[in-house]
C-alpha beads as a LAMMPS data file, in Angstrom:
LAMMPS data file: protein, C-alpha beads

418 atoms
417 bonds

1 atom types
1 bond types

-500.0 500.0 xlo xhi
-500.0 500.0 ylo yhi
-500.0 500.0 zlo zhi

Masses

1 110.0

Atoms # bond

1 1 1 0.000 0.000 0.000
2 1 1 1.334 3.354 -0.892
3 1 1 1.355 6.324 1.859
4 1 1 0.942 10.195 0.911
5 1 1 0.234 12.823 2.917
6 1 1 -2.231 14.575 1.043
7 1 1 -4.647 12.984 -1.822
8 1 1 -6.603 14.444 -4.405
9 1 1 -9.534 12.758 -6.165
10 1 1 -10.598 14.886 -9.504
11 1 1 -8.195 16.753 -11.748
12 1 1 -10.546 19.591 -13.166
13 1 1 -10.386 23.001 -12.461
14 1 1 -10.827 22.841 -8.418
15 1 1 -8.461 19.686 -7.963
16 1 1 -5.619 20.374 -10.458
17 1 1 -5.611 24.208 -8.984
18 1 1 -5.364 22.469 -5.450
19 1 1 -2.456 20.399 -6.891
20 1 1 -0.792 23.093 -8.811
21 1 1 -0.509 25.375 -5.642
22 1 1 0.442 22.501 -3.778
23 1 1 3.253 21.735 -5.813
24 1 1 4.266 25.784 -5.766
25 1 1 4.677 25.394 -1.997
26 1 1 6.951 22.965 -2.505
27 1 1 4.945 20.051 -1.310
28 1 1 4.444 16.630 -3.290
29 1 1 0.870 15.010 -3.490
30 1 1 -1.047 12.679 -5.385
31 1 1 -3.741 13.473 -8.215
32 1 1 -6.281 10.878 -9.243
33 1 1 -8.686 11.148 -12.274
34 1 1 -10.956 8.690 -13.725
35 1 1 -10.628 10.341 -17.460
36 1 1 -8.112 10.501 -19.437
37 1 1 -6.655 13.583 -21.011
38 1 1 -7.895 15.672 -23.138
39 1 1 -11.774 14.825 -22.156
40 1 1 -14.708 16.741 -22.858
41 1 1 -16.319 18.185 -19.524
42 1 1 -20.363 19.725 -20.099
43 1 1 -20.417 23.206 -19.480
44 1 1 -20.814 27.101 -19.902
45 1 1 -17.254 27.319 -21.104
46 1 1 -17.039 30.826 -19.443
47 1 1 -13.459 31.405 -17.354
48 1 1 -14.095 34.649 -15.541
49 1 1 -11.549 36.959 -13.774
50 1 1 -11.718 34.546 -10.715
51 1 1 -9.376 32.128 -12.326
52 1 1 -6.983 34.798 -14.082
53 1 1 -6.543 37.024 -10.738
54 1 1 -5.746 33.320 -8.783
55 1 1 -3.249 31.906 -11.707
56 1 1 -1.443 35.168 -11.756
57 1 1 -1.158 35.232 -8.538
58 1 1 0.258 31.617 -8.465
59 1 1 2.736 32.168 -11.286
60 1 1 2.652 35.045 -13.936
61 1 1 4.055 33.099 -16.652
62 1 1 1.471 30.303 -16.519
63 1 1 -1.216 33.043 -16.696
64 1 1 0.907 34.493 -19.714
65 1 1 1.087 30.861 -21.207
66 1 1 -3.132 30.864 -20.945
67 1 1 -3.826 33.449 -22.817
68 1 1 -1.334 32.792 -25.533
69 1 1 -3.554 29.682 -26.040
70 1 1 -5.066 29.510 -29.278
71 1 1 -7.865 27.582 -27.971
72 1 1 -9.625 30.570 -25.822
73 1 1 -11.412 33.874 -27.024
74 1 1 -11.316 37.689 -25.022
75 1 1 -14.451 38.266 -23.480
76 1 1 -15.266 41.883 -22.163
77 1 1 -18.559 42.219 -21.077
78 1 1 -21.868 40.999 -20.380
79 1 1 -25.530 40.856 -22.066
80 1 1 -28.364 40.913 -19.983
81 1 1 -31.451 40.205 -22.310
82 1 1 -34.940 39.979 -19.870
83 1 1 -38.557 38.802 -21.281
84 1 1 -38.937 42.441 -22.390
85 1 1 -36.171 42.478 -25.123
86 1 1 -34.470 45.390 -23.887
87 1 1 -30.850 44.080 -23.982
88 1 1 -28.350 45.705 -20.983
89 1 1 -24.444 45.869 -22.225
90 1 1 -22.582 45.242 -18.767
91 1 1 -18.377 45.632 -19.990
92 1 1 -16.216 44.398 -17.189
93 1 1 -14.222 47.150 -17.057
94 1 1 -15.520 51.023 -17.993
95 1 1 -13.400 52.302 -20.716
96 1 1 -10.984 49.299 -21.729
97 1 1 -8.913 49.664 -24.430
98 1 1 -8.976 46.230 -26.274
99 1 1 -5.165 47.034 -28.092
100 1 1 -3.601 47.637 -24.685
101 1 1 -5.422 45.843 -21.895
102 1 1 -5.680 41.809 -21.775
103 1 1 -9.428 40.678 -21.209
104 1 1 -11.499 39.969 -18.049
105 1 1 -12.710 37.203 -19.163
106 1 1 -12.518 34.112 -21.648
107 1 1 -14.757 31.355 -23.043
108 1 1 -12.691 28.044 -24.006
109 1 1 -14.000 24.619 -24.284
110 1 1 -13.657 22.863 -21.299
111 1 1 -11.838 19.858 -22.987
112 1 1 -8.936 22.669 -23.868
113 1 1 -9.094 24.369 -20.494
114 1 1 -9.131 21.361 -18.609
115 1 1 -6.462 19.909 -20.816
116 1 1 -4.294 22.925 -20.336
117 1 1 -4.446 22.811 -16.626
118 1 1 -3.461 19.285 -17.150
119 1 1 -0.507 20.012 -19.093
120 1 1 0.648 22.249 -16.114
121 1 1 0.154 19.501 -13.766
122 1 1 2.171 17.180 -15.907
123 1 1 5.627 19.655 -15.925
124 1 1 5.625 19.498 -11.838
125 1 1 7.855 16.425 -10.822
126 1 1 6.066 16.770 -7.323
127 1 1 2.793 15.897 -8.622
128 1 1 2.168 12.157 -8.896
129 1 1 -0.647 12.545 -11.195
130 1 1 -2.608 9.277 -12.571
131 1 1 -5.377 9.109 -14.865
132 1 1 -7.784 6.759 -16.128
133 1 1 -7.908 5.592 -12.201
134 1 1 -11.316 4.868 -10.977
135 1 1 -12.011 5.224 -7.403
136 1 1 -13.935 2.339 -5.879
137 1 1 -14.085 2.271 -2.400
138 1 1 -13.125 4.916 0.657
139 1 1 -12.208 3.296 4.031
140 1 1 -11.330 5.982 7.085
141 1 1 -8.801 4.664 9.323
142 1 1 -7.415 6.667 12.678
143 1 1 -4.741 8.339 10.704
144 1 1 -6.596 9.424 7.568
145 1 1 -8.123 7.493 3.968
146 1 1 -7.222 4.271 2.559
147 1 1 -8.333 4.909 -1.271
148 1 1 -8.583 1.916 -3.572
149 1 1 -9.920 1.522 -7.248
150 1 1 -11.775 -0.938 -9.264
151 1 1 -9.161 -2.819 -10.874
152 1 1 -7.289 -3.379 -7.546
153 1 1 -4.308 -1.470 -8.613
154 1 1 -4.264 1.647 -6.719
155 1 1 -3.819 0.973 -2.677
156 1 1 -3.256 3.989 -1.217
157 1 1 -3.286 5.295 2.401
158 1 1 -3.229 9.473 2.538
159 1 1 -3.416 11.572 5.826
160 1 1 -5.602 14.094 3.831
161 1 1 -8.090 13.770 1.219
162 1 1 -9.023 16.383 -1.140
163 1 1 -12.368 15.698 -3.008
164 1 1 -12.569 17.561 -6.205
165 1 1 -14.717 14.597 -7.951
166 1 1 -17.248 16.963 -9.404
167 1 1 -21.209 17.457 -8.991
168 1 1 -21.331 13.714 -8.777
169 1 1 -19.118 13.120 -6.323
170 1 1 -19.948 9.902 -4.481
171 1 1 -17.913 10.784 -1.963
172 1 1 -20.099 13.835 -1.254
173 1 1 -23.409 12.336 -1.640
174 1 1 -22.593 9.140 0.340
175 1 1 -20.079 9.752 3.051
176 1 1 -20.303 13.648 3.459
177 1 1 -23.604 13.382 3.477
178 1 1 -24.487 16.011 0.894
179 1 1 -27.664 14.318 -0.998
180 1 1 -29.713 16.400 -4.022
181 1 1 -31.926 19.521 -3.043
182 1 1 -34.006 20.070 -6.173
183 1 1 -34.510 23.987 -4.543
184 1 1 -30.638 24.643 -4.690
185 1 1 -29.688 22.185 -7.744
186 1 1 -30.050 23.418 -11.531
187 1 1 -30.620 20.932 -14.858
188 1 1 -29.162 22.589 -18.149
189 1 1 -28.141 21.605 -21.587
190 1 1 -25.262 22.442 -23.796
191 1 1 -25.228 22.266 -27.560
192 1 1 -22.117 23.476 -29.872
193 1 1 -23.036 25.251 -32.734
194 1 1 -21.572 26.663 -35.750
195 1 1 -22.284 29.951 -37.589
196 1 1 -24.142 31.710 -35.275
197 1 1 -24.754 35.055 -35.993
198 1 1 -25.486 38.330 -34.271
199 1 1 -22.200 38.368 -31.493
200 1 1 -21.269 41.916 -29.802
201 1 1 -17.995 42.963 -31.908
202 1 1 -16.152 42.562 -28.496
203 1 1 -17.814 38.801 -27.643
204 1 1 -19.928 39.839 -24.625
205 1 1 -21.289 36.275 -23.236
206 1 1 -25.289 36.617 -23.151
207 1 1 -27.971 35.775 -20.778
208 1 1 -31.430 36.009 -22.266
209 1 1 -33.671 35.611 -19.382
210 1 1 -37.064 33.513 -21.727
211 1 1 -40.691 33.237 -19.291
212 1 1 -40.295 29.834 -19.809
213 1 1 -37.409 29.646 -18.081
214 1 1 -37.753 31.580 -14.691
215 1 1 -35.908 30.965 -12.869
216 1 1 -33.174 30.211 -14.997
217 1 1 -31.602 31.381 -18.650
218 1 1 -31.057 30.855 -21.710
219 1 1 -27.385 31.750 -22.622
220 1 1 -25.337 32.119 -26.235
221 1 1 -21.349 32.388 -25.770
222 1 1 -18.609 32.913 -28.443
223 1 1 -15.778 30.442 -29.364
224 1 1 -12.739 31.655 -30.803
225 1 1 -13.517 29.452 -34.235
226 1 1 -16.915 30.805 -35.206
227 1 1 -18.278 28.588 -32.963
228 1 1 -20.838 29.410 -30.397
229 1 1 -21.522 27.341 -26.575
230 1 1 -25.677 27.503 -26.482
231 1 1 -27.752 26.366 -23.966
232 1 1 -29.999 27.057 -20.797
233 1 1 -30.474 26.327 -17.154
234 1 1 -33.253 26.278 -14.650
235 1 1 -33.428 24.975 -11.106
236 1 1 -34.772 21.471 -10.287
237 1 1 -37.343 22.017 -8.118
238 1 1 -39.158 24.700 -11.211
239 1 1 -38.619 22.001 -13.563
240 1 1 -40.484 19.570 -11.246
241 1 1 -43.283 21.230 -10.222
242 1 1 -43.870 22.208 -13.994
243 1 1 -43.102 19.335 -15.770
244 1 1 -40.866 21.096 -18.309
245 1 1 -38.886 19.373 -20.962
246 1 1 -35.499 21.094 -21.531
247 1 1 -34.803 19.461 -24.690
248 1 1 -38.026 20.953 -26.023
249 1 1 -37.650 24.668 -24.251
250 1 1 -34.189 24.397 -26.617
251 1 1 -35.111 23.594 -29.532
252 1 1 -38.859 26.124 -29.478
253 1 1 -36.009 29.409 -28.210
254 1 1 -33.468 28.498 -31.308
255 1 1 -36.300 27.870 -33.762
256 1 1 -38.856 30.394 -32.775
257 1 1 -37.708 33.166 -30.912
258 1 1 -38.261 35.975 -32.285
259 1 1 -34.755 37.404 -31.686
260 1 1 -32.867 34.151 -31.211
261 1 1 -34.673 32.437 -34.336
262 1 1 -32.970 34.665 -36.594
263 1 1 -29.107 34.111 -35.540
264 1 1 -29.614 30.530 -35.682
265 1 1 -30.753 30.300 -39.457
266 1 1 -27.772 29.282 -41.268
267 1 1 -26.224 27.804 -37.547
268 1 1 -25.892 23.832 -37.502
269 1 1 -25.384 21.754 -34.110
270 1 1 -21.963 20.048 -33.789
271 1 1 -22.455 17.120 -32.111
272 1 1 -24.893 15.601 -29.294
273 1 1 -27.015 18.179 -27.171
274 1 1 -26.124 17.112 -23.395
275 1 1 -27.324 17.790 -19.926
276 1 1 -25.932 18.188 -17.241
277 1 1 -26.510 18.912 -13.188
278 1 1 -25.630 21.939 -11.145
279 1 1 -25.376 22.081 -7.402
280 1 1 -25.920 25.221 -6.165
281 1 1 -24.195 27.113 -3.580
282 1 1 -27.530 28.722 -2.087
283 1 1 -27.801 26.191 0.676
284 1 1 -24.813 26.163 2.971
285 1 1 -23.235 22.550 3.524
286 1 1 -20.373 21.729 5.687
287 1 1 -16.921 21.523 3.319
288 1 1 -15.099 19.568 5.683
289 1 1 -15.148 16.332 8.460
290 1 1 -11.899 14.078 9.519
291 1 1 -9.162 13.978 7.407
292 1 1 -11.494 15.207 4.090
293 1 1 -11.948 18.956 2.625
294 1 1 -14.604 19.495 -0.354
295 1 1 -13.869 21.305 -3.373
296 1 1 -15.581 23.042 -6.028
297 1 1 -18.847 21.091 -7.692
298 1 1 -17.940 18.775 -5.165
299 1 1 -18.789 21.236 -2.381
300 1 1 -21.997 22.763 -3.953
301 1 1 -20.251 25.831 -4.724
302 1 1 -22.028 26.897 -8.237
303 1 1 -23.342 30.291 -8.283
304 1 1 -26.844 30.325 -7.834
305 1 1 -27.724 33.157 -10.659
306 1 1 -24.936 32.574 -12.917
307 1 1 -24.213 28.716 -12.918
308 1 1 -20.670 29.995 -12.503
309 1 1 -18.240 26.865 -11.370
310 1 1 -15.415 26.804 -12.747
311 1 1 -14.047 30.501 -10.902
312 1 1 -15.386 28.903 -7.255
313 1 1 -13.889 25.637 -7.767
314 1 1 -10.271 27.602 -8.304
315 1 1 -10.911 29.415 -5.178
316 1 1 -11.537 26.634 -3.188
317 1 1 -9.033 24.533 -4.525
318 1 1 -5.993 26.765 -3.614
319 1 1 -7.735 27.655 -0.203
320 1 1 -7.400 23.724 0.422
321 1 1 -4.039 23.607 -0.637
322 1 1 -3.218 26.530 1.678
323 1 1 -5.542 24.819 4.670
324 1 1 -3.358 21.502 3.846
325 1 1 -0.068 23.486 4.154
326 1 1 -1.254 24.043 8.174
327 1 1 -2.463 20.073 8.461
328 1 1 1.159 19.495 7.777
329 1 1 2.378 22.135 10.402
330 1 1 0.272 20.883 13.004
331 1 1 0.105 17.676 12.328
332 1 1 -3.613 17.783 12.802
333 1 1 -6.862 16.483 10.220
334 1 1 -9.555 16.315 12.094
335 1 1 -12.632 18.201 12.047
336 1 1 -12.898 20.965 14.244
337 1 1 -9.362 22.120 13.053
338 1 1 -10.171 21.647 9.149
339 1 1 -13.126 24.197 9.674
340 1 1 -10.799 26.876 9.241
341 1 1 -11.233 25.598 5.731
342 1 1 -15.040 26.138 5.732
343 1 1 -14.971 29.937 7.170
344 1 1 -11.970 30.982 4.528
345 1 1 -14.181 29.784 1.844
346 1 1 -17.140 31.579 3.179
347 1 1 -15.359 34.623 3.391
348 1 1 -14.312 34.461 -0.159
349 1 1 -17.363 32.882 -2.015
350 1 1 -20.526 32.688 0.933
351 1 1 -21.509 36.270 0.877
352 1 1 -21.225 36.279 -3.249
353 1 1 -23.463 33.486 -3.316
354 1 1 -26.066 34.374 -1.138
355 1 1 -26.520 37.810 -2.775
356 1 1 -27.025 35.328 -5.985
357 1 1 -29.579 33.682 -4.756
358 1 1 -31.180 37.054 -3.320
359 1 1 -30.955 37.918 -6.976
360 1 1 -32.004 34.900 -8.540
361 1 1 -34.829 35.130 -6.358
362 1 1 -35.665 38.577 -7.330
363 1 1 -35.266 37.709 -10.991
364 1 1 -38.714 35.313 -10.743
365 1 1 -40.763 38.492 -10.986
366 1 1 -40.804 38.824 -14.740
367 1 1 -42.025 42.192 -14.592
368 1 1 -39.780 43.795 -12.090
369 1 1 -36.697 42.234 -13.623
370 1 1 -38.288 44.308 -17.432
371 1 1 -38.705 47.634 -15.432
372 1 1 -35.452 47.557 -13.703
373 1 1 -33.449 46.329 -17.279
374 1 1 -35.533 49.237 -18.749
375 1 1 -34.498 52.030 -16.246
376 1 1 -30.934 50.902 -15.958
377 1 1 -30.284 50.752 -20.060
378 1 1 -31.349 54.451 -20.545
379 1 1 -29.468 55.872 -16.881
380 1 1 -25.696 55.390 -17.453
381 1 1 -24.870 56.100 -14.449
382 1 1 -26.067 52.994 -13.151
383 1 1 -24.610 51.355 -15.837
384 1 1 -21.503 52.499 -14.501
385 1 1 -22.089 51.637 -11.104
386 1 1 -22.911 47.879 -12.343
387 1 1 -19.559 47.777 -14.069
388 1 1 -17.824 48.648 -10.872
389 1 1 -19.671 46.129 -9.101
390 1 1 -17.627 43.371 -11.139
391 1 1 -15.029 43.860 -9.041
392 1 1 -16.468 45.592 -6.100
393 1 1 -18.609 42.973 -4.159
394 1 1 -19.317 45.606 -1.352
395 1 1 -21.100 48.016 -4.077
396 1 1 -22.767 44.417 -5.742
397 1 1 -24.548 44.251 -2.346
398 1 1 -26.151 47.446 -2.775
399 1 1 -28.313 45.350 -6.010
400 1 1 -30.808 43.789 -2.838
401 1 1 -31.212 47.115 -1.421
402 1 1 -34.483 48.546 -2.169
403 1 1 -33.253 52.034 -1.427
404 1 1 -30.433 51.655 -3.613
405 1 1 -33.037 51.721 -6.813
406 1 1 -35.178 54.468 -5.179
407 1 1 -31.737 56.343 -5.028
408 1 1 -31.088 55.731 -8.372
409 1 1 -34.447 56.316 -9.557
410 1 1 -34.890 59.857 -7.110
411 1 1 -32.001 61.044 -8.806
412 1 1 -32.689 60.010 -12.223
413 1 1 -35.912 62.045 -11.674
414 1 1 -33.695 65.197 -10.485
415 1 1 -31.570 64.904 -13.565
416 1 1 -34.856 64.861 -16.154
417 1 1 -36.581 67.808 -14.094
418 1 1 -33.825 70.196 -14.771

Bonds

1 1 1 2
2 1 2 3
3 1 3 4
4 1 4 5
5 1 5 6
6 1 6 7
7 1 7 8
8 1 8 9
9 1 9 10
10 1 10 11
11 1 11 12
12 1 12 13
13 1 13 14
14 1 14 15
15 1 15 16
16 1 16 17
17 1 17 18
18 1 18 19
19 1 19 20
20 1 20 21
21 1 21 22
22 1 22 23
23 1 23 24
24 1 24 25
25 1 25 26
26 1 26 27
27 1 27 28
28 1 28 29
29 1 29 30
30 1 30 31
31 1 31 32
32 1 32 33
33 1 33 34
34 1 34 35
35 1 35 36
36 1 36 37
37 1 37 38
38 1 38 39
39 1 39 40
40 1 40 41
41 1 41 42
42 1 42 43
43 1 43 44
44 1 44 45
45 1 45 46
46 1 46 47
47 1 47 48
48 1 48 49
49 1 49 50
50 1 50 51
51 1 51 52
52 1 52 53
53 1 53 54
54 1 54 55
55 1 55 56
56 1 56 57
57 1 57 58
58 1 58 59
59 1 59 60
60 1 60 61
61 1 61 62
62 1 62 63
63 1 63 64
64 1 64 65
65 1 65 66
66 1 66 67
67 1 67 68
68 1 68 69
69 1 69 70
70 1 70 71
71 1 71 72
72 1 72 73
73 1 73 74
74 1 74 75
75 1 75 76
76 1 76 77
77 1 77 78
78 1 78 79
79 1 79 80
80 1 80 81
81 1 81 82
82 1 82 83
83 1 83 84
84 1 84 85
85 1 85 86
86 1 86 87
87 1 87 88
88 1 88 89
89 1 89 90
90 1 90 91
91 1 91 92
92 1 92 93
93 1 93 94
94 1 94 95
95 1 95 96
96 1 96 97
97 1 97 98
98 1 98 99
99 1 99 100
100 1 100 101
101 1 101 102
102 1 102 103
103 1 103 104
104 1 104 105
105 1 105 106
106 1 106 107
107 1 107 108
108 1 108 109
109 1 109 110
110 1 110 111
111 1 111 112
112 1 112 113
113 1 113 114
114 1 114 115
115 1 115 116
116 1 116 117
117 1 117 118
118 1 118 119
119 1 119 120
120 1 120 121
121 1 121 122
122 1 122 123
123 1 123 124
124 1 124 125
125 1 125 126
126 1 126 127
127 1 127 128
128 1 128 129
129 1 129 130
130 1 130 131
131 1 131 132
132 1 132 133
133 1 133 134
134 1 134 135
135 1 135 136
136 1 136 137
137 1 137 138
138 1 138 139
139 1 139 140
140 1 140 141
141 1 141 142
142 1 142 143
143 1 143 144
144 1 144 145
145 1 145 146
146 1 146 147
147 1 147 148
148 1 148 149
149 1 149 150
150 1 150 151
151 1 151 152
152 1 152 153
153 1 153 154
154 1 154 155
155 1 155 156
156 1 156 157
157 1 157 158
158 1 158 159
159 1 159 160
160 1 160 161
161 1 161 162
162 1 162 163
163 1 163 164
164 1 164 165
165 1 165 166
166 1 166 167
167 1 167 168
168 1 168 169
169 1 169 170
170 1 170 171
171 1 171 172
172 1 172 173
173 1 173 174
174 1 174 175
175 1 175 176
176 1 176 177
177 1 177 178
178 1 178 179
179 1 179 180
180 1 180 181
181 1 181 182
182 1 182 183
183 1 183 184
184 1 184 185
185 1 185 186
186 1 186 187
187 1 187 188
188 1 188 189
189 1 189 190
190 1 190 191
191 1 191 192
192 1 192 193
193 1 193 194
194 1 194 195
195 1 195 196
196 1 196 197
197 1 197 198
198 1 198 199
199 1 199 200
200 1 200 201
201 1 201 202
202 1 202 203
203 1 203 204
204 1 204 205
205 1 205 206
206 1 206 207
207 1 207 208
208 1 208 209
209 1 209 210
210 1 210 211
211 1 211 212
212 1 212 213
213 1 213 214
214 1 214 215
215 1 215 216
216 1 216 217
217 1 217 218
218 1 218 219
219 1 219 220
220 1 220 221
221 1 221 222
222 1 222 223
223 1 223 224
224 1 224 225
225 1 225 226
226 1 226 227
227 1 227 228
228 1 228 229
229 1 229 230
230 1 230 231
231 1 231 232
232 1 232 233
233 1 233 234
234 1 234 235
235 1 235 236
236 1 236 237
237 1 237 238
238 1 238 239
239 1 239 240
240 1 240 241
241 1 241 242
242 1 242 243
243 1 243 244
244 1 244 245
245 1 245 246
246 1 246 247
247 1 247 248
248 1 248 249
249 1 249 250
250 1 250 251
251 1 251 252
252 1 252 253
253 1 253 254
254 1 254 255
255 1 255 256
256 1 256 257
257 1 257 258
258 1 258 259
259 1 259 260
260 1 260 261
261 1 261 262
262 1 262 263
263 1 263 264
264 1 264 265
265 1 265 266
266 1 266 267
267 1 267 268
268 1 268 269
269 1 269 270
270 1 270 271
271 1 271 272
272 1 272 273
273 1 273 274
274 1 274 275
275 1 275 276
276 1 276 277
277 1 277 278
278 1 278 279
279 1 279 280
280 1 280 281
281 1 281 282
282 1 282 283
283 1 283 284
284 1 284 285
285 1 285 286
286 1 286 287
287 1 287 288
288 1 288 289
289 1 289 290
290 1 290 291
291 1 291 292
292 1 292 293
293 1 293 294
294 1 294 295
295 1 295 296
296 1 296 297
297 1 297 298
298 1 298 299
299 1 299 300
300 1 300 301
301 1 301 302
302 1 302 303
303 1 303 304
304 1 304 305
305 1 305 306
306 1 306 307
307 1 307 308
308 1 308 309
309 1 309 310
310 1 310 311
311 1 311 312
312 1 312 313
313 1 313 314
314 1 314 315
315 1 315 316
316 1 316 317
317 1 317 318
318 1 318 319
319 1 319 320
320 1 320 321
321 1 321 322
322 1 322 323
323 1 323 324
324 1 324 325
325 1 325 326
326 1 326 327
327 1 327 328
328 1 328 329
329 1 329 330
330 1 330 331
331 1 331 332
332 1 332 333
333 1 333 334
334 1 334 335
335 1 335 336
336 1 336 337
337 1 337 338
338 1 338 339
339 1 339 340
340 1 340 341
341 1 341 342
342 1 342 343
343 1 343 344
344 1 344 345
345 1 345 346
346 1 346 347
347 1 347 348
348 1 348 349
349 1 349 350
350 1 350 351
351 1 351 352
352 1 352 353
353 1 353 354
354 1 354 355
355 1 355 356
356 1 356 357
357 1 357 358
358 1 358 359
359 1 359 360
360 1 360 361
361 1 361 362
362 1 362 363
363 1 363 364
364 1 364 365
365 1 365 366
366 1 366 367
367 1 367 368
368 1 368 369
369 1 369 370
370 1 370 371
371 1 371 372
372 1 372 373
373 1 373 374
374 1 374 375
375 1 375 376
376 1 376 377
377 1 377 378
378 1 378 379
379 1 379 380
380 1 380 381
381 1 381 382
382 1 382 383
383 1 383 384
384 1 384 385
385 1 385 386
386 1 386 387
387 1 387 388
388 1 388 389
389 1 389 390
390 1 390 391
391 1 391 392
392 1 392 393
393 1 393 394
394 1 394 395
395 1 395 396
396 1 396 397
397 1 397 398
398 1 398 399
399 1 399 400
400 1 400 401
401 1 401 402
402 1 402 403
403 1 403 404
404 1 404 405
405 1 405 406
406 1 406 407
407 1 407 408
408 1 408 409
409 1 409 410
410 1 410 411
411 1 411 412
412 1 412 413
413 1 413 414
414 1 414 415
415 1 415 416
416 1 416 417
417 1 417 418
């Protein structure tokens, strides 16, 4: 049986960050994935700022080697499209200069971004990284995890267990505990097209809020190929209650919308449309027991408006490798010291996610979420308030405020009267 100190099950975005940093530190660790890589992963495909601000901060050049990547396209902005029509044009960043500046944001496959994290993981010698394992079985001992696979090939004993296994995670559903909550769980589909039409000249991604939908979106991002990632999302519980067929809500918004219909005429779907599940980060859930942290997906830390993932899972994955870096100290896995792990990662992500779901919430009134898309498109002011608040969460809290839009609105009023 082989001993490590720390073990980490999942090599996408939350474990092979946790195993990146690790290796940074200077401390060795093994990384487990059932794939094999390159492998296609179902998703938005957005990489937002989250995961550029934490690989700079790890190491400059690997941010530099990102976005030399063929593979990824510069995304600057946001479209927020409600029932009403009335598209809102959100940039990142107020008056960026696309010759000088690199971008906020990205949209890349996840089979390339994946596969490029991968790549990363494969030039540290003090990451024993194995894919195409399978875990099987999880057996806590006093002193940590023995972790074995199906074939009876992998034995291995670890002090500290990283679980970065995705939204399936077995480990999270059957030994943390964490089952399904249709209320704070999402269903969505992705489809790849080709020759879509009708893209912002600087690729803003774009939400288009249908009825049908609520709560949830349908959303159309840019690939760097002429190629588009299309699909929507809507929580469980909505989907439920209603009895509504995805698939079909798909297929109606590309053929018959009367905005969406249009951009899709000469478009043709490459490959399979596939679904997917979300777990949500509205419902708090404990990260952490003996000897185990929870990362990313495998933590229920989506965003609860966005269906964000990939940005969380990055957070949480060097927070673990930092919370591992004490284990070693102190000598010490067990629970009540690994919470430490919990509060850092509320104190990054908690508050962002609850103001989400605030949001989301708010959102399910059709009519308020037309007025408010209305007032803000013709104040810009507010539009550049909402720009700030990409990067100022204290001023995104002010979006929940009720007195924050009668503000706004007061002194829009001023403004006309004069």
């Amino acid at each position: 049986m082989q001993t490590t100190d720390i073990c980490i099950v999942g090599a996408g975005p939350g474990g092979a960050a946790a195993a990146l940093k690790l290796s940074y530190l200077g401390i060795p660790c093994v990384l487990l994935d059932k794939a094999t890589f390159p492998r296609d992963k179902i998703c938005g495909d957005a990489v937002s700022g989250k995961v550029t601000v934490q690989l700079e901060r790890l190491d400059p050049a690997m941010l530099a080697r990102f976005r030399r990547l063929q593979t990824n396209i510069d995304v600057w902005g946001i479209r927020f499209i409600p029932a009403s029509g009335t598209a809102l044009n959100l940039p990142f960043k107020l008056n960026y200069d696309k010759q000088r500046e690199d971008s906020p944001g990205y949209v890349m496959r996840r089979v390339d971004f994946d596969n490029f994290l991968v790549e990363e993981v494969r030039q540290r010698d003090n990451i024993d990284f194995r894919e195409g394992v399978s875990v099987a079985t999880y057996q806590q001992t006093a002193t940590g995890w023995e972790v074995k696979d199906k074939t009876g090939d992998l034995h291995l004993h670890c002090k500290l267990l990283l679980v970065a296994d995705g939204a399936h995670s077995y480990f999270s559903r059957h030994i943390a505990g964490h089952q399904k909550d249709n209320a704070h769980h999402a269903a969505a589909l992705r489809a790849y097209y080709q020759g879509v039409t009708g893209f912002h000249d600087d690729n803003f991604i774009e939400l288009h809020f249908l009825p049908e939908l609520n709560p949830g979106y349908f959303w159309i991002f840019p690939l760097p190929d002429g190629g588009a990632n299309v699909g929507l999302g809507m929580r469980s519980d909505f989907i439920q209650k209603r009895g509504v067929n995805l698939y079909e809500l798909l297929e109606g918004a590309i053929a018959n919308h009367p905005e969406i219909a249009a951009r899709f005429a000469n478009a043709t779907l490459q490959g399979k449309v596939v679904g997917y599940g979300l777990p949500l980060g509205s419902k708090r859930r404990s990260l952490s027991g003996d000897h185990y942290l929870l990362l990313g997906d495998a933590g229920h830390l989506v965003d609860p408006l966005t269906g964000e993932g990939i940005g969380n899972a990055f957070y949480s994955g060097f927070i673990a490798a930092e919370q591992a870096v004490q284990c070693l100290a102190q000598e010490r896995y067990d629970a009540e010291f690994l919470k430490d792990y919990d509060v850092r990662v509320d104190r990054v992500l908690r508050q962002e996610m609850r103001l989400s779901y605030q949001l989301q919430r708010i959102m399910q009134w059709e009519w308020l979420t037309n007025t408010i898309t209305t007032f803000i498109s013709n104040n810009p002011r507010i539009i550049e308030l909402l720009c700030r608040m990409y990067t100022d969460f204290d001023l995104r809290k002010e979006l929940v405020r009720p007195w924050f839009w009668v503000r706004m609105w007061w002194g829009r009023n001023k403004q006309v009267s004069k």
